[in-house]
N, C-alpha and C positions, 0 to 999 in steps of 0.2 A: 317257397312255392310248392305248389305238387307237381307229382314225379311228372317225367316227359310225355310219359304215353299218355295223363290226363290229360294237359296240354294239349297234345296233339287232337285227341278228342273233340276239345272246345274249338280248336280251330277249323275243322271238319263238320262241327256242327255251325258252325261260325260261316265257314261256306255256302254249308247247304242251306242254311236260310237266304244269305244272300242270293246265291242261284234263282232260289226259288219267288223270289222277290222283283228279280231283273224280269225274268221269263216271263211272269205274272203280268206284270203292269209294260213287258213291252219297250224294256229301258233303253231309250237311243242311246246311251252309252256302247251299247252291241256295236253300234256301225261309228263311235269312234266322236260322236257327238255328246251335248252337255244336254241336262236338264231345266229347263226354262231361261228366262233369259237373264237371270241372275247370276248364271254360271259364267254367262259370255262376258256382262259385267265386269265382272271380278277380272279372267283375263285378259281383257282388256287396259284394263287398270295397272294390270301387272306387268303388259306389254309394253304401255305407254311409260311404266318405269322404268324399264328395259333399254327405249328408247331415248328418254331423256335422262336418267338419275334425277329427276327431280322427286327427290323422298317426302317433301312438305308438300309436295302439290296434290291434295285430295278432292279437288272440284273435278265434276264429271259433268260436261254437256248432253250427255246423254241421258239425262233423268232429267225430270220437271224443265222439258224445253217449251219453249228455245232460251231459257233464262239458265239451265244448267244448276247443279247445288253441291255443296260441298257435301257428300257423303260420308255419311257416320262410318263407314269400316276404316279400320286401320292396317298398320301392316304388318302384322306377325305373320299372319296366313298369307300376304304378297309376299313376304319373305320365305315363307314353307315353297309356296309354288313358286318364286323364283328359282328356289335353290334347286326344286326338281328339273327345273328347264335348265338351266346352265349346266347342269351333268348331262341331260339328254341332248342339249348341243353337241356333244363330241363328238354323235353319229348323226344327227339330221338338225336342222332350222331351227332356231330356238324357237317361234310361234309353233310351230309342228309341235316338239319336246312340251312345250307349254302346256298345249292341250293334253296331250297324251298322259300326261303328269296331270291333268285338274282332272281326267277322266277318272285316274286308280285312286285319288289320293285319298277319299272319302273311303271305300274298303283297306286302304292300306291305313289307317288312322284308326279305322275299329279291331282291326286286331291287336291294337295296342292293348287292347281292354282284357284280353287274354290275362296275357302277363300280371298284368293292375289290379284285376279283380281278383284272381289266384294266390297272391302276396297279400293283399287284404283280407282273404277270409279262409285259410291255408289252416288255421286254429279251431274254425268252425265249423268247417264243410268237408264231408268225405269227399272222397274224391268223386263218388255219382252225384253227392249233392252240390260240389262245383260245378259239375257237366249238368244240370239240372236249372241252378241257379241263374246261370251265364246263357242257357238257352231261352231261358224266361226274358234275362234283358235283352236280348237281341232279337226275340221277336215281337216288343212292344213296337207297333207300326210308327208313334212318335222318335222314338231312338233310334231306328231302323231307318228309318226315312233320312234322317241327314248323313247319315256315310253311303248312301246309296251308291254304284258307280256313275260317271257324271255328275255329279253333283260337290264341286268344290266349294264348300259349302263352311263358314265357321262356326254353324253353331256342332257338327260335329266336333271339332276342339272344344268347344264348351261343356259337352257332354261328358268329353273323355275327363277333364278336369274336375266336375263334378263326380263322376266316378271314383275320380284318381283320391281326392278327398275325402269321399266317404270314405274308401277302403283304409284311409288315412285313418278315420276315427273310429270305424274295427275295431282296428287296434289301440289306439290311443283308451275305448273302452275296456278292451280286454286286460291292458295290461302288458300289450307285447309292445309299442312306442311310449319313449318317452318324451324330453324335449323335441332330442331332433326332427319326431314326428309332424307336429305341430308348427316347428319351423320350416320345416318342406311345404306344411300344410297351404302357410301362411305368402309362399315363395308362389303354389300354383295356384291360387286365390290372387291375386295380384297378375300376375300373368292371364288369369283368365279375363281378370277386367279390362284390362291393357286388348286383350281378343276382342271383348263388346262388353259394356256397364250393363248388357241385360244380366253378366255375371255377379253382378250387386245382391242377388238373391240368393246363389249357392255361399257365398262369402259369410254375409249373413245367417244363414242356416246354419254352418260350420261353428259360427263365432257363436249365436246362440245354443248349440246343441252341447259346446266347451260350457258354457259360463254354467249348461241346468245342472251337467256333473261335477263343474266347479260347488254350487250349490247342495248336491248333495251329498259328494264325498268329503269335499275341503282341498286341502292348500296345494295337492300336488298336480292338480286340475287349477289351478290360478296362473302357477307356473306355464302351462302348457298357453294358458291364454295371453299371456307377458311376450311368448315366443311367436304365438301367433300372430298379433295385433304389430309387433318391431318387425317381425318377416313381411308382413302387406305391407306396408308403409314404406320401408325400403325398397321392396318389387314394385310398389305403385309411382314410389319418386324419379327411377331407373326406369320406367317404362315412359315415363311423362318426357324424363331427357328425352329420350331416344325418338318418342313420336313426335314431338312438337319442336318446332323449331324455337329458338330461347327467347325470343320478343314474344311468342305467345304462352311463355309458361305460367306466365299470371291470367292467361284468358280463360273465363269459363266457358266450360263448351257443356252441356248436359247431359248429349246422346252421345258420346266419345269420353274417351278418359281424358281429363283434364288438371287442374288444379281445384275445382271442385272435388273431385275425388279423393287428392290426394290432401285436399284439408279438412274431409271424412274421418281419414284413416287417422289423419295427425290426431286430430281432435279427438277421436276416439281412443287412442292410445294416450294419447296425455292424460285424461282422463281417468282411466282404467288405474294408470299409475299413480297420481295425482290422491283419489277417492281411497285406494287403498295404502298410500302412506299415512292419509290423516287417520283414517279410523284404526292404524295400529294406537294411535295418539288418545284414542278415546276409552272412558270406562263401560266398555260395552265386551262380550264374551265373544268368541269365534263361532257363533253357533248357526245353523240353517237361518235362520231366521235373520242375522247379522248378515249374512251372506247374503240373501235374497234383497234384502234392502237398500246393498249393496252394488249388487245389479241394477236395481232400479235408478237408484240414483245416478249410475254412470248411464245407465240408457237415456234418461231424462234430460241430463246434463248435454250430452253428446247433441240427439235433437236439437235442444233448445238454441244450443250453441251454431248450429248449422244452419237452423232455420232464422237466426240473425243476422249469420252472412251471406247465404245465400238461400234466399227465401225461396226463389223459384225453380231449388234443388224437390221441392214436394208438389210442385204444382207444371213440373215440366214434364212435357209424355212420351212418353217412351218411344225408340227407335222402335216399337212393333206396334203401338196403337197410336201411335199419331202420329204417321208421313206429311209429310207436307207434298206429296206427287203420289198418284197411282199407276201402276205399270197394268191396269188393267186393260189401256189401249196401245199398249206397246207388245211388239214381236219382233222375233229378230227373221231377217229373210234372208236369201242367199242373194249375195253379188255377182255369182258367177255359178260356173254348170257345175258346180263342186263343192255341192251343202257343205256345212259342217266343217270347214277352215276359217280358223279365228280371222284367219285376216280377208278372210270373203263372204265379212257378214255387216249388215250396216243395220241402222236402228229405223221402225217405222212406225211411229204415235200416231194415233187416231186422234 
C-alpha cells in the first residue's frame, strides 16, 4: 500500500466529501435517524431476528400489504448490523445500538475502500495520483449516495466488492497476483452474490475481463480463470447452505441466491474445464484464435445449458426493475413524541 500519511490523506478527503454531502442534502442521519424507509426496513428485519432467531424467515408484512412478500435481501448485511448492535448492547438497548450502528455503517464501510483501492493500484499511482483517483470515486453521486450516513444500505457492500475486484485485476494485469489473486477474486464474487444477484454483473465482468487476457496473453491467465470459476462456486455453495434452509436448497428462487445460481456457477466451471481438456485432445495450435473460440464455445455451451434448465433464469426481472409492490405510497411515521426510534415507528400505505 502507500505510506501512512497518503492514507491518511485519502481518508480526510474521504471525509470532507462525506461532510460535505450530509450538509448539502440535509441528511437526517444528523439527528440520529435513517434515510427513507428502506433503512427502517432492513432494521426491522434485523430486529425481528434479534427477537426471534428465526434465520429462514425472510417474509415481511410490511411490503405489498396486507398480503406481505418474501423479500429478496438476505442476510449478510443482517448479520453485519446484527453484529454491530450486540456489541453496542453492552452500553445501551440493542434496538438503540441497532440504529446507531445502521446510522455509521454505510460511512464506516467506504473507508474500507481506502485500504482496497491503495493495495490495488500501489504499482500504478503516485501517491497524488492515489489521492487524486480515490477522490474521483467518492465523489461520483451514484457511489457516494450508498454509504451515505443513514443509510444501511447493501448495495454499498456491493460496491465495495466490486472495487475490492477490480483492484484485484490491477494486479492480476500487472503482473503483481497470481493465483491466490483470482481465488480471493473468486471468494468475494460469491459473497457479493450471496449480498444481492444484482452482483451477477460485476462477477461476470471480472470473469470476462480474465478470459480477454486469457485470450490475449495465453495459459497463465487460464490458470487464473480455473481459480476463479472453483473459488465462486465453492463461496456460492457455502453461501446457499448458510442462507437457505436444506428443503429449499433445490428451490429456485431468481431475485435471491439460490440453486439457480449455484448451477450457473457449476455449469460454467464444468465447462471451462470440460472445453479445455478435450481441445488439449485436438490437432489444433495454442493460438489467439484457438483461444477465442474457446471462449465462445464455453460461453455458448454454459447459456445453452442454463437456458434448458432454467429457462426463466433470462426472462426473470430483476430485484430493481421489476418489484412486484411499490413503496411509492408508503412512509414511515412516528408512534410516539420521539421520531426516529426504531421501535416507535409503524408503517402507513396509501
Amino acid at each position: 500500500m502507500h505510506s501512512r500519511t497518503t492514507l491518511v490523506i485519502a481518508v480526510l478527503v474521504l471525509c470532507l466529501v462525506q461532510t460535505v454531502f450530509v450538509l448539502v442534502t440535509q441528511n437526517p442521519g444528523l439527528d440520529g435517524q435513517l434515510i427513507g424507509p428502506d433503512g427502517y426496513m432492513r432494521l426491522r428485519r434485523v430486529l425481528y431476528l434479534y427477537e426471534t432467531g428465526n434465520w429462514y424467515d425472510a417474509f415481511d408484512l410490511r411490503t405489498n400489504a396486507p398480503f406481505g412478500e418474501q423479500i429478496h435481501w438476505t442476510r449478510l448485511l443482517d448479520s453485519i448490523l446484527f453484529a454491530g448492535g450486540w456489541v453496542g448492547s453492552a452500553v445501551m438497548e440493542f434496538p438503540r445500538a441497532l440504529q446507531a450502528w445502521g446510522v455509521i455503517v454505510g460511512p464506516a464501510t467506504l473507508l474500507l475502500l481506502v485500504p482496497v483501492w491503495s493495495w490495488g493500484t500501489r504499482s500504478l499511482l503516485s501517491p497524488a495520483g492515489f489521492v487524486l483517483s480515490f477522490a474521483i470515486i467518492v465523489l461520483l453521486p451514484v457511489l457516494n449516495a450508498v454509504f451515505l450516513l443513514g443509510r444501511p444500505d447493501h448495495h454499498g457492500l456491493l460496491a465495495l466488492s466490486f472495487i475490492s475486484m477490480l483492484a484485484i485485476f490491477v494486479r492480476l494485469a500487472v503482473g503483481l497476483s497470481q493465483e491466490r489473486g483470482a481465488l480471493v477474486a473468486g471468494v468475494i464474487a460469491g459473497i457479493a452474490l450471496w449480498i444481492s444477484v444484482e452482483a451477477l454483473v460485476a462477477a461476470t465482468f471480472f470473469g470476462t475481463a480474465l478470459a480477454l487476457l486469457w485470450v490475449w496473453r495465453g495459459d497463465s491467465y487460464g490458470r487464473y480463470i480455473s481459480f476463479y470459476s472453483v473459488s465462486l462456486l465453492a463461496t456460492v455453495t457455502l453461501s446457499l447452505a448458510i442462507e437457505r434452509p436444506p428443503d429449499q436448497w433445490l428451490s429456485p428462487f431468481y431475485e435471491r441466491i439460490s440453486v439457480v445460481h449455484w448451477f450457473l456457477a457449476g455449469t460454467l466451471t464444468a465447462t471451462w474445464f470440460s472445453v479445455n481438456a478435450i481441445s488439449r485432445r485436438l490437432p489444433i495450435g495454442p493460438g489467439r484464435w484457438h483461444r477465442t473460440a474457446l471462449l465462445v464455445t464455453v460461453g455458448l455451451l454454459t447459456t445453452l445449458t442454463v437456458a434448458i434448465v432454467f429457462p426463466k433464469f433470462f426472462r426473470a426481472r430483476s430485484s430493481i426493475l421489476g418489484r412486484r409492490f411499490s413503496m411509492n405510497g408508503c412512509e414511515t411515521t412516528p408512534n410516539s413524541g420521539q421520531p426516529g426510534r426504531l421501535t416507535d415507528r409503524r408503517w402507513v400505505c396509501s
